[in-house]
N, C-alpha and C positions, 0 to 999 in steps of 0.2 A: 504494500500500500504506500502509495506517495505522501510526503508530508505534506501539509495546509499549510505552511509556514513559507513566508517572501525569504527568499536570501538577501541578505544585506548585500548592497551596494557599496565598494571599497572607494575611498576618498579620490584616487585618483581614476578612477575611472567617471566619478562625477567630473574631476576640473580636465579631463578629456572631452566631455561631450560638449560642459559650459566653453570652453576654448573653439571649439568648432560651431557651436550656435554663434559667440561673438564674431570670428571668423565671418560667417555669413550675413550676419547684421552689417556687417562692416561693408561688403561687397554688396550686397542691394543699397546701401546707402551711397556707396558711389557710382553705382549704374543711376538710381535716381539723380544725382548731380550732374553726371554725365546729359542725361537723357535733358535735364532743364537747361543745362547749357547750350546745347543744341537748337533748342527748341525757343531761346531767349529771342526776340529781336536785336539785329545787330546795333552795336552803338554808332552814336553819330558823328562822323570825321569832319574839323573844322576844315572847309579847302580855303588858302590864299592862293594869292596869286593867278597866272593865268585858266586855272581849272575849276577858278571860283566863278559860281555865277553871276556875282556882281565883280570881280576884279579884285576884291578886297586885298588890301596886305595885313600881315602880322603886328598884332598890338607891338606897340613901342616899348612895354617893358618885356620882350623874349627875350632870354640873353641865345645870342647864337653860340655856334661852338667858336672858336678861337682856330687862325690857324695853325698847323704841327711847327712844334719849338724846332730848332736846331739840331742834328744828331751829330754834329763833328765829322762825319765822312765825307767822302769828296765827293765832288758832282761825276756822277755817270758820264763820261765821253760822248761829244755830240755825234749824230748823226755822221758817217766820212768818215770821223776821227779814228787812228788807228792805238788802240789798245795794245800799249807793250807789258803792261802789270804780269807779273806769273801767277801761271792757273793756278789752282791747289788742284 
C-alpha cells in the first residue's frame, strides 16, 4: 500500500524552480519592452538647414564641435610628390 503522505520538497530544488520562474519573468518583461519599443511612434528630428522646411538654422546657443587639435606629425606628401620615408 502506498503512503498518503507528500514528500517534502528539498530547499534547493525550491530556489531551482523560483530561479527559472524569475528567469522567465524577466524574459517576457523584455519581449514586452521590446514589443513597445517597436510599436512606439518614432520621435521627432529637428531639421536645419537646407532639408528644413522652412530653411531654419540652428539656435545660436549649439556649441559645435571644434576643429581636430594638432597631432605633431607631418603633413602627408602632396599629390606628385615623391615619398623617400622607409616603409616598415
Amino acid at each position: 500500500m502506498a503512503s498518503t503522505s507528500k514528500r517534502q520538497q528539498t530547499m534547493a530544488k525550491r530556489n531551482r524552480e523560483q530561479a527559472v520562474r524569475e528567469k522567465r519573468e524577466l524574459k517576457l518583461a523584455k519581449k514586452h519592452a521590446a514589443a513597445a519599443a517597436r510599436n512606439a511612434p518614432p520621435e521627432e528630428i529637428e531639421l536645419y538647414g537646407p532639408l528644413s522646411e522652412n530653411g531654419a538654422s540652428p539656435p545660436a546657443d549649439t556649441d559645435l564641435p571644434e576643429a581636430p587639435a594638432e597631432t605633431g606629425l607631418p603633413a602627408p606628401p602632396a599629390e606628385g610628390d615623391i615619398d623617400d620615408r622607409p616603409r616598415n
